[in-house]
N, C-alpha and C positions, 0 to 999 in steps of 0.2 A: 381511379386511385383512391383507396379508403384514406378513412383521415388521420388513422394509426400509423399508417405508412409514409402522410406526409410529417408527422411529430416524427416519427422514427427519423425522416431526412433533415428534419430542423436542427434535432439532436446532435445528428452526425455533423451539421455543417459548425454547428456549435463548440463542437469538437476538435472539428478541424483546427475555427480561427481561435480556440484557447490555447491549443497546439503552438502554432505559429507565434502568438503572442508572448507565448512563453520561452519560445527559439528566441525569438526580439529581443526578449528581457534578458536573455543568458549573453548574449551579444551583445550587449549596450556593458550591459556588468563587465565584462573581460574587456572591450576594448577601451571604457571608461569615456572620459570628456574626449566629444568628438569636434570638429567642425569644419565647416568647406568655406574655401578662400574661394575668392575669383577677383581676377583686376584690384588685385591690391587691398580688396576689402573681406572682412572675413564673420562668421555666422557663426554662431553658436550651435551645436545641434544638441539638444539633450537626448532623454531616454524615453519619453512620452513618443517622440515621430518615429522613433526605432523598432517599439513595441505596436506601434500600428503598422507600422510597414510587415511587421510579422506576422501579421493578422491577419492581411491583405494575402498575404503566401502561403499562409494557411488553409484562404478560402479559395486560391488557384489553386493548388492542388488536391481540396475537394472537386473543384470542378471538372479538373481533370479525371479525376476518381470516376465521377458521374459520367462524362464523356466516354470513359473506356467499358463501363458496366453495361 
């Protein structure tokens, strides 16, 4: 594998989790102040774990990308 071709894949996977990150952000924005209760007790979730969790789905479905290529 030349090393053009792995910048080329860095690129894309970079792409991906900008992707996803930015699904997060558009998500967090619309749904606003989130948070999970459990047993009575309750968390805050802000926009920072939303926008990684987007990131995160970004870079599964590069991965999957790769898996099917």
């Amino acid at each position: 594998m030349s090393k053009n071709h792995k910048d080329d894949d860095i690129k894309e996977a970079a792409a991906f989790a900008a992707g996803g990150a930015a699904g997060g952000a558009g998500v967090a924005a619309a749904v606003g102040g989130m948070g999970l209760a459990v047993g009575g007790t309750a968390v805050a979730i802000g926009a920072a774990p939303v926008v990684a969790a987007g990131a995160v789905v970004g870079l599964a479905a590069y991965g999957l990308k790769k898996l099917f290529d």
